[in-house]
C-alpha positions as CSV (number, residue, x, y, z in Angstrom):
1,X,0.0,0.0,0.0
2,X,3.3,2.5,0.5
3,X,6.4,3.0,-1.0
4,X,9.2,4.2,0.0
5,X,10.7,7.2,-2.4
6,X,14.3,7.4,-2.9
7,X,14.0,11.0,-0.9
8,X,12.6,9.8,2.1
9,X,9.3,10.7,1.7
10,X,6.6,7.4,1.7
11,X,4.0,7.7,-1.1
12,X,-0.1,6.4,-0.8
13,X,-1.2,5.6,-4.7
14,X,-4.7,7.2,-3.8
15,X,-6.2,6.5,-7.1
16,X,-4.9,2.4,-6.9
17,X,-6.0,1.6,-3.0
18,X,-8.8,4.9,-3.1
19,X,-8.6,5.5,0.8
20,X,-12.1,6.2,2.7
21,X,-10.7,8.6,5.1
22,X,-7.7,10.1,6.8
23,X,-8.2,7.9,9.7
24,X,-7.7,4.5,7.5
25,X,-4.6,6.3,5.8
26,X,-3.0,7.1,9.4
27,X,-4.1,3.4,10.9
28,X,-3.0,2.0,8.3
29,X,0.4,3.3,8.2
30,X,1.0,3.2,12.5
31,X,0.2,-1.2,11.4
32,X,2.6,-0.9,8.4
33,X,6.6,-0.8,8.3
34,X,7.0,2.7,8.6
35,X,4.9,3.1,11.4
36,X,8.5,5.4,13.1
37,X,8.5,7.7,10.2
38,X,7.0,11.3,10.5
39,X,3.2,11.5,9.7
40,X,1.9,14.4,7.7
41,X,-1.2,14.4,9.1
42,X,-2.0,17.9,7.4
43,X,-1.0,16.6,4.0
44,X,-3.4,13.8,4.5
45,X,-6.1,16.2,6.2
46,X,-5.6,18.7,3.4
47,X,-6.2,15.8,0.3
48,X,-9.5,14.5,2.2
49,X,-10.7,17.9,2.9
50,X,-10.2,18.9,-0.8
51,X,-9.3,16.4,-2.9
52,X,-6.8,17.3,-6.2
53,X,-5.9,14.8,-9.4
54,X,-2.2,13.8,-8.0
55,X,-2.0,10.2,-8.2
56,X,0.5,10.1,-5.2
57,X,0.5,11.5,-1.8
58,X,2.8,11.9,0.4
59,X,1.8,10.3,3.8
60,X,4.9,10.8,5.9
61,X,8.6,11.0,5.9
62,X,11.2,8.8,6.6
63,X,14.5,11.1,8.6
64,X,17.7,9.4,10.1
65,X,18.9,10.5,13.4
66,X,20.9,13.8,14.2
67,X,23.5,14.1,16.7
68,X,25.2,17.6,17.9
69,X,27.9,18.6,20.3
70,X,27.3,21.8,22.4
71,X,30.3,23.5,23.7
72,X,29.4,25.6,26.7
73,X,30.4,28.9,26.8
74,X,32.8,28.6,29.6
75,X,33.9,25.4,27.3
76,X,33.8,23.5,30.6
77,X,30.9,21.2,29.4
78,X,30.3,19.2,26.3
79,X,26.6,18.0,25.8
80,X,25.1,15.8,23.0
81,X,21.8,16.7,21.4
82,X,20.3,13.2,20.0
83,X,17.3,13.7,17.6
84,X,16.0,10.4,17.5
85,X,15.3,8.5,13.7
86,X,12.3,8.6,12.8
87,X,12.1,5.5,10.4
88,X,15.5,6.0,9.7
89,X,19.2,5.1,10.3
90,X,19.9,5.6,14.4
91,X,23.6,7.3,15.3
92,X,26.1,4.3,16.0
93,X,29.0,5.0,18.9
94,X,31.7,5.5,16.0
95,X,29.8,7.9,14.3
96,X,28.7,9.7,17.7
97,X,32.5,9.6,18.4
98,X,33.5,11.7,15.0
99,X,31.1,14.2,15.8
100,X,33.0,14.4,19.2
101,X,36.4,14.5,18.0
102,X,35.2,17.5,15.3
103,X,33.5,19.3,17.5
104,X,37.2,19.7,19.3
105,X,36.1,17.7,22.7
106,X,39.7,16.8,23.9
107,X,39.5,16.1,27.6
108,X,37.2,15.0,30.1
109,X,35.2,13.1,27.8
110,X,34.1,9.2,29.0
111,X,32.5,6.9,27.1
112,X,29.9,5.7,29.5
113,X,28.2,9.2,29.0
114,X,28.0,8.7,25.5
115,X,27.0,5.5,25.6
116,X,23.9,6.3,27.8
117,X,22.9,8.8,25.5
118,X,22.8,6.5,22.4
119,X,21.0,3.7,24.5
120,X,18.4,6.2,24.9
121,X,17.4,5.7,20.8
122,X,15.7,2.0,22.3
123,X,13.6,4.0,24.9
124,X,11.8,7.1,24.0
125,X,9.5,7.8,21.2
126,X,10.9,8.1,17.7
127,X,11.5,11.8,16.4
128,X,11.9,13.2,20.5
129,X,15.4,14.9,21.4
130,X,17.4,13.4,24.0
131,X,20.2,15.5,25.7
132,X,23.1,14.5,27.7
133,X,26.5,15.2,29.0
134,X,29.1,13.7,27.4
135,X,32.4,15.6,28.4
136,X,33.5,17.6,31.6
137,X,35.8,20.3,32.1
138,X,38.0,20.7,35.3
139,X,38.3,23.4,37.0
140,X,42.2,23.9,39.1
141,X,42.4,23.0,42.5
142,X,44.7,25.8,44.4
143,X,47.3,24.6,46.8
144,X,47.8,24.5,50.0
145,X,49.5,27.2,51.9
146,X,52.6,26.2,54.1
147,X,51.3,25.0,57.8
148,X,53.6,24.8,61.0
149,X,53.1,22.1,63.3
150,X,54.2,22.6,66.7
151,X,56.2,19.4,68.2
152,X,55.6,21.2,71.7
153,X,53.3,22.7,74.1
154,X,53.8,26.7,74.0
155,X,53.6,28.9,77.2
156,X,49.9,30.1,75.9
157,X,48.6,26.6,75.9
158,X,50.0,25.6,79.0
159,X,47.5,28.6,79.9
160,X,44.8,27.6,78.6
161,X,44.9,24.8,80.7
162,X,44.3,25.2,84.7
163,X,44.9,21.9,86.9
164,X,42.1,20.1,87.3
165,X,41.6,18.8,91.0
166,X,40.4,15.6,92.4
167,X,37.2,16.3,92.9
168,X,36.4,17.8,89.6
169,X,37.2,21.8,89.9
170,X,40.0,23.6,88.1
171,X,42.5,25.5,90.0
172,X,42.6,28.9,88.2
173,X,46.0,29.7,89.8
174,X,47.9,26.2,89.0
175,X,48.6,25.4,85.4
176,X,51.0,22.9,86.3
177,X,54.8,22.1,85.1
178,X,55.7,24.8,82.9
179,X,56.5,23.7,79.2
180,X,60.2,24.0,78.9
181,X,62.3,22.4,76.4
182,X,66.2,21.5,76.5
183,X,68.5,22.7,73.3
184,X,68.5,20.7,70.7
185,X,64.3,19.9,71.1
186,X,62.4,19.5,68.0
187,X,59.9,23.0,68.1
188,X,58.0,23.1,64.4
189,X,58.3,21.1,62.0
190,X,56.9,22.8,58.6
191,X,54.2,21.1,56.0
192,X,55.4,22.5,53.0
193,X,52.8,24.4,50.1
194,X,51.6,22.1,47.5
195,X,51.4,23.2,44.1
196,X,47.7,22.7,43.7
197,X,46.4,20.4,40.9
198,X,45.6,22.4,37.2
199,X,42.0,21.9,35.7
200,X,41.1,22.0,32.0
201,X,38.5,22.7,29.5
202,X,36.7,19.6,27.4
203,X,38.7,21.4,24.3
204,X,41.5,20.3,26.0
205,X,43.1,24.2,27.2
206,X,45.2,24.1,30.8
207,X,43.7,25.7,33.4
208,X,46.5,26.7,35.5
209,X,46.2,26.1,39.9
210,X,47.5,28.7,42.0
211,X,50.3,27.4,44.3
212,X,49.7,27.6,48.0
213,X,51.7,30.3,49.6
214,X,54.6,29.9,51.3
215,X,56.1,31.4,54.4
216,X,59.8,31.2,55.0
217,X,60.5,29.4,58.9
218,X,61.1,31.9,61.4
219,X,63.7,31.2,63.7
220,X,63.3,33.6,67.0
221,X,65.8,34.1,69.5
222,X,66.7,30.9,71.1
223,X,65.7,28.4,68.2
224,X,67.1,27.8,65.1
225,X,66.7,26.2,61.6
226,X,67.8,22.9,62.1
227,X,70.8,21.9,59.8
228,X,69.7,18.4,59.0
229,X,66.6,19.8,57.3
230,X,65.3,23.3,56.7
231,X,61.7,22.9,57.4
232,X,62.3,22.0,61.4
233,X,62.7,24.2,63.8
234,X,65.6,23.5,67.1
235,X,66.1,25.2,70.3
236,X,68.7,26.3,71.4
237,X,68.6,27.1,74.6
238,X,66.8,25.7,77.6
239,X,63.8,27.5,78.3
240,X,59.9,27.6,77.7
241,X,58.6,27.9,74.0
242,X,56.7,30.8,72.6
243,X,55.1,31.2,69.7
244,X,55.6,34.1,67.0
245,X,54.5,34.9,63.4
246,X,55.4,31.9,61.1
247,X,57.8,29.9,64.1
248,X,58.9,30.1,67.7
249,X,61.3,31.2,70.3
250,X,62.5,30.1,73.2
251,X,62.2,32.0,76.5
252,X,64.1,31.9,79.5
253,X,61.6,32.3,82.1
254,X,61.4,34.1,85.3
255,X,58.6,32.9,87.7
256,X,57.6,35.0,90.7
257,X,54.5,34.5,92.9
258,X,53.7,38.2,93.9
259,X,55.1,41.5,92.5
260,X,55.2,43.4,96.3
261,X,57.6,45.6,98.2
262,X,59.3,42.6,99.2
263,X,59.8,41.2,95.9
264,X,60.6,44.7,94.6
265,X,60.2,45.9,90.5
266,X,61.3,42.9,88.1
267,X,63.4,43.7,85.0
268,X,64.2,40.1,82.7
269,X,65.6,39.4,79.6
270,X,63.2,36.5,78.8
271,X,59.6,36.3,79.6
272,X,58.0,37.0,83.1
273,X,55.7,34.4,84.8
274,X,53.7,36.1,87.7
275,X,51.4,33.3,89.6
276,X,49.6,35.5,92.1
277,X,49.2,39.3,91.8
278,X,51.0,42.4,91.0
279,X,50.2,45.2,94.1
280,X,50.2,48.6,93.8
281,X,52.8,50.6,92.9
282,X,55.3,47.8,91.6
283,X,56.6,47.4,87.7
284,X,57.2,44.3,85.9
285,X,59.8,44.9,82.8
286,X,60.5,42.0,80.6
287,X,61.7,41.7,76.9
288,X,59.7,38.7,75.9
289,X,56.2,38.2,77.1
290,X,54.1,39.1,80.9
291,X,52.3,36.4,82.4
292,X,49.9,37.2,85.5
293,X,47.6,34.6,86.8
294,X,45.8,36.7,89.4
295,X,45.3,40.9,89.0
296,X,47.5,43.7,88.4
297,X,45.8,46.7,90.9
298,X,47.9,50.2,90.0
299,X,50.7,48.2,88.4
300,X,52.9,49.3,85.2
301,X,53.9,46.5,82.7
302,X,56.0,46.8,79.9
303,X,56.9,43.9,77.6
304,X,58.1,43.6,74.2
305,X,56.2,40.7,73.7
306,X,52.8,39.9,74.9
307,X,50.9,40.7,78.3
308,X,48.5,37.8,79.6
309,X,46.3,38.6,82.1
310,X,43.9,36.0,83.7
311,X,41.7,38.1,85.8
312,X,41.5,42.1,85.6
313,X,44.1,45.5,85.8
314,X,42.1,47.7,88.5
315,X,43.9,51.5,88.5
316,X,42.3,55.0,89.8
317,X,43.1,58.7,88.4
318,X,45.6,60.6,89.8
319,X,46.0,64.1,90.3
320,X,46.9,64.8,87.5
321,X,44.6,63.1,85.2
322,X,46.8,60.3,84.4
323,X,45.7,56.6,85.3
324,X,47.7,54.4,87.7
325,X,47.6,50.9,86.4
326,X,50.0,50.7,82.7
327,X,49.9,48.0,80.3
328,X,52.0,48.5,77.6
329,X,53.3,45.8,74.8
330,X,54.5,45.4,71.5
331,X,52.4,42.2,71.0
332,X,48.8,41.8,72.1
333,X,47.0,41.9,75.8
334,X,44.6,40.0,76.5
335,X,42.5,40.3,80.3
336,X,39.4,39.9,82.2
337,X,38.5,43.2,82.6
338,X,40.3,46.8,82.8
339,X,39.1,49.5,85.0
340,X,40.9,53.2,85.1
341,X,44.0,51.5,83.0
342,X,46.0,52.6,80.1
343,X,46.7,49.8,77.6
344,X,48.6,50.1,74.6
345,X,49.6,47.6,72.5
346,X,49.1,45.7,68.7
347,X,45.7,44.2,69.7
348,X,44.0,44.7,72.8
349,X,41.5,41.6,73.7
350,X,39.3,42.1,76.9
351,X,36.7,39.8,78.0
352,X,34.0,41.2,79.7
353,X,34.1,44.9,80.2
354,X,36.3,48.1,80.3
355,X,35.7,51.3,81.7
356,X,37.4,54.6,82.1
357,X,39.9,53.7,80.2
358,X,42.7,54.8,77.5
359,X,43.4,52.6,75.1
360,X,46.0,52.2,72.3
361,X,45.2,49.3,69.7
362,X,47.6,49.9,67.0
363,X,45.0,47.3,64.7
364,X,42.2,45.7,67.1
365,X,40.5,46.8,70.2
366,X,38.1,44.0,71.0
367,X,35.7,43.9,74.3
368,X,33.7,40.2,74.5
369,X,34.2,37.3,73.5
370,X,35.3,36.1,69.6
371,X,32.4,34.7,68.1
372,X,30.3,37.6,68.8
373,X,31.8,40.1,71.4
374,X,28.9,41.5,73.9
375,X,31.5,43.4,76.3
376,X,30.9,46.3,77.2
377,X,32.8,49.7,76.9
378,X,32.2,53.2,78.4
379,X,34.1,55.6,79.3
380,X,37.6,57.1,78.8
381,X,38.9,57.1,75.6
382,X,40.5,55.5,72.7
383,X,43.2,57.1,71.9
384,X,44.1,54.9,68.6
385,X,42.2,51.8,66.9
386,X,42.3,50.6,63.4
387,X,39.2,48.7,64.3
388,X,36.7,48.2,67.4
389,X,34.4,45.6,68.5
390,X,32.2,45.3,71.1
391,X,28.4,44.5,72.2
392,X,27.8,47.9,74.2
393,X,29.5,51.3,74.0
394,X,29.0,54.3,76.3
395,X,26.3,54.2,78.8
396,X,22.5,55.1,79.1
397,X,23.4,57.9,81.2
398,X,25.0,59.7,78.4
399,X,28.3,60.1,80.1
400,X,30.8,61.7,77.6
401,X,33.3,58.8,76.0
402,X,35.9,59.7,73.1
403,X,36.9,57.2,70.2
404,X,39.6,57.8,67.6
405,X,40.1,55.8,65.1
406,X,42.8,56.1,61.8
407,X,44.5,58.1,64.2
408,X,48.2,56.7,62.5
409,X,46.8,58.3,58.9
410,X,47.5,61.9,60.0
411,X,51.3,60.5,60.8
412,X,51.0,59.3,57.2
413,X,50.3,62.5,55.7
414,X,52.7,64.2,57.7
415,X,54.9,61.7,56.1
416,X,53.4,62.0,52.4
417,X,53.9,65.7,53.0
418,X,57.7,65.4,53.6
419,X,58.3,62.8,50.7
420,X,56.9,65.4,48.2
421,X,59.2,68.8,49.6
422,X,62.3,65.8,49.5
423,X,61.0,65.5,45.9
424,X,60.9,68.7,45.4
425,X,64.6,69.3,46.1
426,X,65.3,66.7,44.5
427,X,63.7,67.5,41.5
428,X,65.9,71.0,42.0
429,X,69.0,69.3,42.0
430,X,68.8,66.9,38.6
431,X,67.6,70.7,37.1
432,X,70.7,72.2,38.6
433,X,73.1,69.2,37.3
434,X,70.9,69.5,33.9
435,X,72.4,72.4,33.7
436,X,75.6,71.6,34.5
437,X,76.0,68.8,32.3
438,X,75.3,71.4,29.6
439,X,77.7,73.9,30.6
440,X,80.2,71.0,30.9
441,X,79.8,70.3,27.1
442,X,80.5,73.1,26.1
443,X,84.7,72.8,27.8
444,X,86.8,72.6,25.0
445,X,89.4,70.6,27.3
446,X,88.9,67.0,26.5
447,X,89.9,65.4,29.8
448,X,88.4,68.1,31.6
449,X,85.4,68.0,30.1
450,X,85.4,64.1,30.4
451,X,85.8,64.5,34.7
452,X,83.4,66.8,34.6
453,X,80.5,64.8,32.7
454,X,81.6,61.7,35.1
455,X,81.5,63.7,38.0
456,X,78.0,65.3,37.5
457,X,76.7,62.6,35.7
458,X,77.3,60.0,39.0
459,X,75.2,62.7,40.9
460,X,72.7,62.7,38.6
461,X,72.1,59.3,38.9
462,X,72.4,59.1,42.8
463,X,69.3,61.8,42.2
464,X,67.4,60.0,40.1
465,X,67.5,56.8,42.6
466,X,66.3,59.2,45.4
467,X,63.6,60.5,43.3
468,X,62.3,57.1,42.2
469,X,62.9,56.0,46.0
470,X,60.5,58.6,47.0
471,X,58.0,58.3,44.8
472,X,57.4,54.3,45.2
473,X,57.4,55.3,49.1
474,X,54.7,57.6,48.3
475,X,53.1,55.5,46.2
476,X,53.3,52.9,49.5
477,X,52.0,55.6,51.4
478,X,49.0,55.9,49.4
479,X,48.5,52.5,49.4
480,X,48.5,52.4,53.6
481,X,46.5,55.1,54.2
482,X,43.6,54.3,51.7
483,X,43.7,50.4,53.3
484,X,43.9,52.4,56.9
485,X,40.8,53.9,56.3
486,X,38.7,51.6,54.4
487,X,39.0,48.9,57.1
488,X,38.7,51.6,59.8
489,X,35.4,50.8,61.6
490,X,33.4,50.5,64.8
491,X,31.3,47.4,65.0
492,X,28.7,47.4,67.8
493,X,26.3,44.5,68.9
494,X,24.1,45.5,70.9
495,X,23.8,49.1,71.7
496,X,25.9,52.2,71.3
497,X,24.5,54.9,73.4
498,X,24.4,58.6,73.4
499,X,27.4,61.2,74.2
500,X,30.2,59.0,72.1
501,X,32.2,61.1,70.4
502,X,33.4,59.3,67.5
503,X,36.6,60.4,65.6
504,X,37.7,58.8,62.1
505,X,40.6,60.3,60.9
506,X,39.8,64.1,60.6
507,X,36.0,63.1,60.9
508,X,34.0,63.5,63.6
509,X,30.4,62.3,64.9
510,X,29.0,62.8,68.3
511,X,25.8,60.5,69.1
512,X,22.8,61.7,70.1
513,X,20.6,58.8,71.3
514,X,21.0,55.1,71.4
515,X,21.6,53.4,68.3
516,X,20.8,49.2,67.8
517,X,23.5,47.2,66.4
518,X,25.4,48.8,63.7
519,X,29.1,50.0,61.7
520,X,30.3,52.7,62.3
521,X,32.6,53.9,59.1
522,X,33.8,56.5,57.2
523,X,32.3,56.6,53.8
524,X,32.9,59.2,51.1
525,X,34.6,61.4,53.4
526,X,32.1,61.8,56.7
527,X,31.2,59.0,58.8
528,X,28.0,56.9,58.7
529,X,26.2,54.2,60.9
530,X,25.2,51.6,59.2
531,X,22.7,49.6,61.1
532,X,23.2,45.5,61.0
533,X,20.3,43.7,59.5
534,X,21.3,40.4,61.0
């Protein structure tokens, strides 16, 4: 009853088999070979609804399958588009496999993909599109940055673990043996970066991996790099370790129970262990770091490393305005509490509360807890922050506080100021030789003339080093300043109350009534709250 046509199309001889109705035609063909093909049911609806003198019609269409590789657009992803036959040929694995390799897939192609995508030509309805992936990029895998692992217990864990007594408790005041270390003691031993693993695209390009960063050993005083391999760290000397940036020293240590008249001021080359309290009036002065397990009432400490404070610093104002208790440090302090204290140092961590205080934190003053600080701080004033975080600030009495902030960025232009009147003169001075080197030209004395360019010329160049000297410092002094002020902000959680005086840089903002949580930063030169929505 149909034939198949050498162009596809299947043909119905109307006038030989004279079909009753476009129903019979489309049975008949869904019962005959060529049931797959493609039906043209309008042809056949068209012929019955107004029938024409051709002898043949064309009932429906034979088409082989398609396939088509799709590159994504970040050519991380290949994916096969399968128009299935309808009464045609179907799309064999080598065939699917050419179109792959023409389309340019190179890498991350597997041939279970494929294969699932061709099975699918036995299970869905002739002439439907089937899609699938069939090739995956990678993308790079950055390494690992260079990681220290300490071989030892440091002073500050020691500290962070109290003696726990027989019936349960912890003894606050007894942290047990202290953590020394004889020379020769294995300190650090350092994992080096890895190189991270490169990705690529399915068209085969390398995606390069960033290498994890690495960070030379440091060796403080008492350690060293070990000689048998660079990435370990020795002591040296007997004494208790300490960590600093990227490695660890070894401290002698001194360890005293209370700083009194009878024990007098202590002055130590190593670090300073007090197990009790410091009284009034006495001074603790040691060149690594200040330990105190009990209080410091109207004490002064100075330490170039850091001061540890288990419980509080308790001072009063004298006569003269100043405070009594002093904590000063070129590392961090971290305490209980502070009350009528000056601390200065690189961060400044209290845990519960301060008040009527000054306060130096050359980058982070921080009052509560870390996960989300709720201490409290009122009164006195800041004299320096970079940043400041803490759950309350001032009072609900209104009681007048002062906060600077970016203080160090008027130091900067002070600085920025002298680079450019040194460039300046400097400038001066290659115009003046500029000119001399002309006038030197013109000697008509050979070897005269020859000292002379030498001579001028040498102090030209010592000139143009200075000038390009200052400008990349001024360029660096850009660079600080902008990153000064941008992070330069005052993060409360809770509450910050009226009468703050806020200073950022050369900005100021005095509060006028309670705010709820918020940031306090300068933003296109004044300052702003921002309130926190979470």
């Amino acid at each position: 009853m149909f034939k198949l046509a050498h162009n596809g199309n299947v043909l119905l001889d109307v006038i030989e088999h004279s079909p009753p109705s476009a129903a019979f035609v489309i049975e008949a063909l869904e019962k005959s070979k060529f049931c797959d093909c493609k039906i043209e049911l309008n042809t056949i609806n068209a012929y019955f609804k107004k029938p024409n003198k051709e002898r043949t019609l064309v009932v429906a269409v034979k088409y082989d399958a398609s396939f088509n590789v799709v590159i994504s657009d970040d050519k991380m992803l290949a994916t096969g588009e399968l128009t299935l036959a309808q009464g045609g040929s179907i799309i064999d694995l080598d065939t699917a496999k050419q179109h792959l390799i023409k389309a340019g897939v190179a890498r991350g192609y597997k041939q279970v993909f494929l294969e699932q995508l061709l099975q699918q030509q036995f299970e869905i309805p002739a002439g439907q599109i089937a899609k699938g992936t069939l090739a995956k990029g990678r993308l790079p895998t950055d390494g690992q940055p260079s990681r220290l692992i300490p071989l030892v217990k440091t002073l500050k864990e020691r500290l962070n673990a109290p003696t726990l007594r027989e019936d349960g408790t912890v003894d606050m005041r007894d942290f047990g043996k202290l953590a020394s270390v004889e020379p020769g003691v294995l300190l650090i031993r350092q994992q080096p970066a890895t190189p991270g693993k490169e990705g690529f695209t399915v068209l085969g390009d390398v995606l390069p991996a960033k290498p994890g960063e690495s960070s030379p050993l440091v060796a403080g005083e008492g350690a060293e790099i070990s000689k048998n391999n660079p990435l370990e760290l020795v002591s040296t000397i007997p004494g208790v370790p300490v960590d600093i940036r990227n490695g660890m020293r070894v401290d002698d240590i001194y360890t005293i129970g209370d700083v009194n008249v009878k024990s007098g001021h202590v002055y130590f080359d190593g670090s300073v262990i007090v197990t009790h309290n410091i009284e009034p009036g006495m001074k603790v002065t040691a060149k690594g770091d200040i330990t105190v397990l009990g209080t410091v009432e109207s004490g002064e400490l100075i330490a170039q490393g850091n001061v540890t404070i288990k419980q509080g610093v308790i001072g009063h104002q004298l006569d003269d305005k100043s405070l009594s208790c002093k904590i000063t440090c070129q590392g961090d302090i971290h305490l209980l509490h502070a009350q009528y204290s000056h601390l200065a140092g690189n961060n400044i961590f209290i845990e519960r509360q301060a008040s009527h205080c000054e306060m130096k934190a050359t980058r982070l003053l921080q009052v509560g807890q870390s996960d989300h600080p709720k201490g409290k701080l009122f009164g006195g004033e800041i004299l320096d922050a970079g940043m400041i975080i803490a759950g309350e600030i001032g009072n609900e009495s209104g009681a007048k506080m002062m906060i600077n902030m970016a203080v160090s960025g008027q130091n900067i232009i002070k600085e920025t100021d002298d680079c450019f009147k040194e460039l300046a003169r400097t400038d001066e001075q290659l115009d003046t030789l500029q000119a001399a080197l002309e006038k030197a030209d013109l000697v008509k004395d050979k070897e005269k003339k020859k000292l002379l360019m030498t001579k001028i010329g040498a102090t030209q160049q010592h000139y143009c080093q200075q000038a390009e000297q200052l400008e990349q410092r001024l360029s660096s002094l850009d660079h600080h300043l902008n990153k000064l002020l941008s992070e330069a902000n005052l993060a409360v959680n809770q509450k910050l109350h009226s009468g703050v005086e806020i200073h950022i840089f050369d900005k100021v903002l005095k509060t006028n009534r309670t705010y709820p949580p918020c940031n306090v930063k300068l933003q296109e030169g004044k300052i702003e709250i921002e309130f926190k929505t979470s």
